[in-house]
N, C-alpha and C positions, 0 to 999 in steps of 0.2 A: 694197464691193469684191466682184465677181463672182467665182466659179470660174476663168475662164478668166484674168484681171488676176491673179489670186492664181498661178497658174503660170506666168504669165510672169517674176511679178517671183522666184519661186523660182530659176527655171534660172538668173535675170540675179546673183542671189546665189552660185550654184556656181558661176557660170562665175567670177566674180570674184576667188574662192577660189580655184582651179587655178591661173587665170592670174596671181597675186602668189605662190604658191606656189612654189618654189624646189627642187624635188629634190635632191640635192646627195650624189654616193657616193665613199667614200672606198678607198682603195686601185688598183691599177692597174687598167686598162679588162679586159671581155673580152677585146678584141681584140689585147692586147698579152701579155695571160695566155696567149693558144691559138694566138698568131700564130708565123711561125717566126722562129726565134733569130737573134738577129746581134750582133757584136760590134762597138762605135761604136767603140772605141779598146783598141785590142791592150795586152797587159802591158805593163807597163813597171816595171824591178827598180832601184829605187833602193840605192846601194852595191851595185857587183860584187865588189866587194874588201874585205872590210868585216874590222876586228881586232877581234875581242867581247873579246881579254882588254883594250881598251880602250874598254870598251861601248859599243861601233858596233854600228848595227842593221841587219837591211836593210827596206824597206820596199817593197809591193806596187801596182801601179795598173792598175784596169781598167774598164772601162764597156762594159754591155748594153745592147740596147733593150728589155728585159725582166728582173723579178726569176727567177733560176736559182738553183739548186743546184752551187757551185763546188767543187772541191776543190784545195790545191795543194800539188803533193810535196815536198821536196828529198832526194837525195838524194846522202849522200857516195862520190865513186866511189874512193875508198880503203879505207874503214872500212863500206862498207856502214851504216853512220849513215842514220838517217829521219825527215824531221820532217813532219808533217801537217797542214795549217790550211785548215780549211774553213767554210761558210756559203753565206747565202740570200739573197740584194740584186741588185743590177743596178748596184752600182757596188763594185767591191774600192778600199774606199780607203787609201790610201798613210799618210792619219794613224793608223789606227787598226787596219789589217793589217801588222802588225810581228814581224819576228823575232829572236830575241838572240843565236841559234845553241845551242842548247838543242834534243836531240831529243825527239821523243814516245817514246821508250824508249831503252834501252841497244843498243847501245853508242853511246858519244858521238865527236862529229864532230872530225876531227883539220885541222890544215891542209892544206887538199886541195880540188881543184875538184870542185862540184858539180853535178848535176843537176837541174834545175828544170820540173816540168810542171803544168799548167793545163786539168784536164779538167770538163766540164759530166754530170750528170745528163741521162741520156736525148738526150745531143748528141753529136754526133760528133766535134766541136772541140777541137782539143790544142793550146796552146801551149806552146812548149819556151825556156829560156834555160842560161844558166850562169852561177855565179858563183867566184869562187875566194878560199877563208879563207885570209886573213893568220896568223891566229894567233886559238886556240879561246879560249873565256870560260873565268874562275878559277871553280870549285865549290867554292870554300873560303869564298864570302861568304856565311855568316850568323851566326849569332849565337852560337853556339857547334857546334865544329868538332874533331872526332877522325882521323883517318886513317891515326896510326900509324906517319908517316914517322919520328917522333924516337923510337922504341921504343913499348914501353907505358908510360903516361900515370906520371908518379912516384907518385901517388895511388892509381892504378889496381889493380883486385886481382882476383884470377884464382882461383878452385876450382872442381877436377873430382874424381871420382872416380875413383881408378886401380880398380877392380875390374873395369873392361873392358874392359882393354885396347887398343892401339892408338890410345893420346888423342892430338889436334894441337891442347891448347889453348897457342897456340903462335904469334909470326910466322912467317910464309912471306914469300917472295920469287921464288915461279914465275909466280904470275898475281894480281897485284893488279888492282884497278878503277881505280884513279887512282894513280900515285907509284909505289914502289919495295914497298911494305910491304905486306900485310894481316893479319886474324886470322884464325887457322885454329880453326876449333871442331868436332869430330868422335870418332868412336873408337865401340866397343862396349859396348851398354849390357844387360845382365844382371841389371839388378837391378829398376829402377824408373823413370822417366819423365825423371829429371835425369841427363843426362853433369855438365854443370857453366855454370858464369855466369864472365864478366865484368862488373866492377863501376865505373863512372865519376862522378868527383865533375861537378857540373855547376854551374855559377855562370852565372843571365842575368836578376838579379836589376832590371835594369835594362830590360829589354821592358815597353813597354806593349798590346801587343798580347793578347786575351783568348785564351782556347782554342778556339776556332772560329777563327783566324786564325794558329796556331801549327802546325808542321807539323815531324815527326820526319821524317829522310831516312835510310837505311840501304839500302848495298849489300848485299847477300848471293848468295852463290857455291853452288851444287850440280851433279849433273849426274846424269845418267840411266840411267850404266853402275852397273850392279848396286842400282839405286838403293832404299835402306832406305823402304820405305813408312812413314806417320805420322810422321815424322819434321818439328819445326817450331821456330822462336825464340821464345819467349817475351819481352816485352819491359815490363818495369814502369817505372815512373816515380816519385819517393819526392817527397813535399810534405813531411815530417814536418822541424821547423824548432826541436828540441832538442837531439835526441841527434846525437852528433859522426858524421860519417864512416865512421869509423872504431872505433869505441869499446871491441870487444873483439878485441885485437892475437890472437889463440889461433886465432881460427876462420877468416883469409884470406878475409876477404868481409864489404862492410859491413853495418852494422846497419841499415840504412836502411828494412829491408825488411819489418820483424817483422807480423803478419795486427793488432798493432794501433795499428796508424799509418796517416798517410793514403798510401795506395800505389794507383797505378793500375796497369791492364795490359791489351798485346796480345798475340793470339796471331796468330802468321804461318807456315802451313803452308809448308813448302819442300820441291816436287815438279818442278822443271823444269830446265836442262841451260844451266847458263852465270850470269853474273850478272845481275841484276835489282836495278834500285834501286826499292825499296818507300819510298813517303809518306805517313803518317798524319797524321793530323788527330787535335792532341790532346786534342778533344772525344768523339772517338771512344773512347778510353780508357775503361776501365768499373772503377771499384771492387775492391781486394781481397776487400776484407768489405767487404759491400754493410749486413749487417745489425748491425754494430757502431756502436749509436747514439753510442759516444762517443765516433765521431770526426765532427768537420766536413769534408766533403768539399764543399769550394766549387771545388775544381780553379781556380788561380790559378797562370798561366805563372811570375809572379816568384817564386815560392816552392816554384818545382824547384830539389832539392839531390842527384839521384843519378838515373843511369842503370842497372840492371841488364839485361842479353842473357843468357837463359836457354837452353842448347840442349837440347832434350828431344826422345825419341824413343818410340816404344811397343816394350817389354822382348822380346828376342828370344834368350832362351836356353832349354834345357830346362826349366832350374828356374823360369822366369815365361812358361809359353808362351800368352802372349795374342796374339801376333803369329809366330807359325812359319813364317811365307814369310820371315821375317828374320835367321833362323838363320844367323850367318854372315856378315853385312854390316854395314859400316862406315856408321853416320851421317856425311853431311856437309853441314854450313851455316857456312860461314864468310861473316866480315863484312868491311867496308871501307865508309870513308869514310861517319862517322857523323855528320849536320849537321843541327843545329833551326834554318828559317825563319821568315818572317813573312810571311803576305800569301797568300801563293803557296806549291805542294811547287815542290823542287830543281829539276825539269828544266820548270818553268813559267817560270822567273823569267827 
């Protein structure tokens, strides 16, 4: 076979190649990527009238001729209430964009017509609707649930320090987050980091749920006028599954807590003007004594037996002047409406 027979039959082999060859790319075309926007089928808001306290949802429908960047608002025009749900696709679809009536913050949505807008990334297109709530979702559904409407808890145990006067470990009845009730936690601290705790039995012995899927919910209240810098809640968690409750009647505050049991904790700065409901994740919890080998710290949902709320501030008197712009000011963080989830925090679900 010659030179010239040997590159014939070469190219007749490439070419063979290419042409049983198959290109094949995934995702959308350029042309649809860089092309202009258009919308094949307008919103459409399934339930305008929806009752979440009887978990009705509403649901979203749309189609692009292109993947976009969507956003969509509601907002309550009573409550100024806000929920936000957004993403990336070319179809909003109605099974799997769903709302419960749950906002992306406080304050929460009362019964009252809404506003509804549908805007694009780098697009000029607004779609508007409305809907109007029957009646809001219960925030009392999880697995255990504080709030404070029936007093404080019979169990429940309360120390502060009077040494600094002006304490409010205390109900109130001016501005609760939910119901009629909250706790008030506050006063002048002069001495050291602790005003005082409240103390709560917890029984949810019964979740199977790990702690990556466990989730603490706490409102908490401050505001901005005169407001006590470093000031924050401390929030521990007790696993220790001998010692009672309870156990020494003298000191108003459970044993749950002592540095050698298994005890977790958060700390939560409270710097901002109005209430906030804060969600943990109770993997996120970290160790009393981290280095006290003789405890197991396996952190195991069923084997919560106490809540403590610590309010602590940084000491603002002459005699402890670590903090001197505080000379003078009232710590204030109070709580409300304390709820451990599963799955999802409070205002997801």
């Amino acid at each position: 076979m010659n030179i010239k027979t040997n590159l014939i039959f070469l190219l007749v082999l490439i070419f063979s190649f290419y042409s049983c060859t198959k290109i094949e790319f995934e995702g959308p075309s350029i042309e649809n990527l860089y092309g202009d926007f258009e919308i094949i089928k307008s919103l459409e808001t399934i339930n305008k009238n929806p009752s979440f306290l009887n978990n009705e949802q509403v649901s979203f429908h749309c189609e692009f001729n292109k993947p976009v960047k969507w956003k969509i608002a509601i907002l309550g025009l009573s409550t100024n209430a806000y929920k936000e749900i957004t993403g990336f696709s070319e179809i909003i679809d109605s099974n799997t964009i769903i709302w419960r009536g749950g906002p992306s913050e406080l304050p929460f949505f009362s019964a009252e017509e809404c506003a509804i807008q549908l805007t694009f990334e780098n697009e000029v297109d607004t779609i508007r609707d409305t809907i109007n709530i029957v009646s809001t979702k219960s925030y009392e559904n999880g697995i255990w649930f504080e709030g404070f409407e029936d007093g404080l808890p019979d169990e429940g145990l309360v120390y502060y320090n009077t040494d600094g006067g002006g304490m409010t470990f205390s109900l109130g009845n001016d501005n609760p987050l939910l119901g009629n009730y909250y706790f008030k936690m506050g006063g002048r601290v002069n001495w050291d980091w602790v005003l005082g705790n409240i103390d709560l039995p917890v029984n949810i012995n019964d979740v199977s749920q790990n702690s990556d899927n466990l989730f603490i919910n706490i409102g908490i209240l401050s505001d901005l006028e005169d407001l006590h810098t470093g000031q924050f809640i401390n929030i521990l968690i007790s696993e220790e599954t001998v010692t009672p409750f309870n156990d020494n009647l003298s000191n108003n505050a459970s044993d749950l807590f002592e540095s050698t049991m298994e005890v977790y904790k958060m700390k939560i700065p409270v710097d901002w003007n109005g209430w906030k409901m804060k969600s943990l994740r109770y993997s996120d919890f970290e160790p009393v004594s981290p280095n006290n080998q003789d405890i197991n710290f396996n952190m195991n949902p069923n084997d919560i037996r106490a809540i403590r709320i610590s309010c602590q501030a940084c000491p603002s008197s002459a005699g402890n002047p670590i903090c001197p712009e505080n000379f003078g000011k009232n710590v204030r963080a109070d709580i409300d409406h304390i709820i451990f989830t599963t799955n999802s925090s409070l205002l997801d679900q």
